[in-house]
C-alpha positions in Angstrom: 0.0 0.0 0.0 1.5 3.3 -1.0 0.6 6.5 0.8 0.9 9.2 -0.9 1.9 13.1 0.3 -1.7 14.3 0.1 -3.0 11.5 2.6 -0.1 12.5 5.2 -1.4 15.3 4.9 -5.1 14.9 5.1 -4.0 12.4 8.4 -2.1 14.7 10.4 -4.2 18.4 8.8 -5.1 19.4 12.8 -1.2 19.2 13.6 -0.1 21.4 10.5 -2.9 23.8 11.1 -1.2 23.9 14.7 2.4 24.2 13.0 1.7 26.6 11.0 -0.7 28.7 13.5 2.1 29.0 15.9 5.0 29.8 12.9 2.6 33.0 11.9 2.5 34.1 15.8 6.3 33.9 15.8 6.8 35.8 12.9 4.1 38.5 13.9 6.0 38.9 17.2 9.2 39.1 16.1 8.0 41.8 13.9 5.7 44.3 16.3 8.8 43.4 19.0 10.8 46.5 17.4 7.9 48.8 16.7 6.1 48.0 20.2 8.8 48.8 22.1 9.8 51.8 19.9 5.9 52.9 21.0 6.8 52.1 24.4 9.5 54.3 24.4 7.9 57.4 22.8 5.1 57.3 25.0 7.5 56.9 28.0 8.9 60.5 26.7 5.6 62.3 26.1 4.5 61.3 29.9 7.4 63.1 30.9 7.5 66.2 29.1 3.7 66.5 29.8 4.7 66.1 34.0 7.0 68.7 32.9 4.8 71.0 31.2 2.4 70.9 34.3 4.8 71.2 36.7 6.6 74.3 35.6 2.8 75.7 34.3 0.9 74.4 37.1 -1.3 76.6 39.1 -0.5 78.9 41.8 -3.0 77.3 44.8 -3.5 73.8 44.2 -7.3 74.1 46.1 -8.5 76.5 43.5 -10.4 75.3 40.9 -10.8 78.6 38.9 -14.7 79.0 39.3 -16.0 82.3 41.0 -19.0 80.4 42.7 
């Protein structure tokens, strides 16, 4: 009896589909690793000059909230 490529295949389709799932993951993370963290990064830097920005602009009397009631 000679199997052929296509009924390997058709017999082990649930463990490709697996194979392959996990080989698109790898690559998808390998790839968003460098732009991720770049995000991570640039966000890190706007946080800071924003705390900086209110710091040095902040109000005079932090218990007044600017209404006249």
């Amino acid at each position: 009896m000679k199997k052929t490529l296509s009924a390997y295949f058709q017999r082990y389709q649930m463990l490709w589909a697996i194979i392959v799932l996990l080989c698109v993951v790898w690559v998808v993370s390998v790839v968003l690793k460098f732009f991720v963290g770049g995000l991570i990064h640039l966000l890190l830097v706007v946080a800071v000059i924003a705390f900086i920005y209110n710091f040095l602009t902040g109000r005079k009397n932090p218990g007044d909230s600017g209404s006249d009631l």
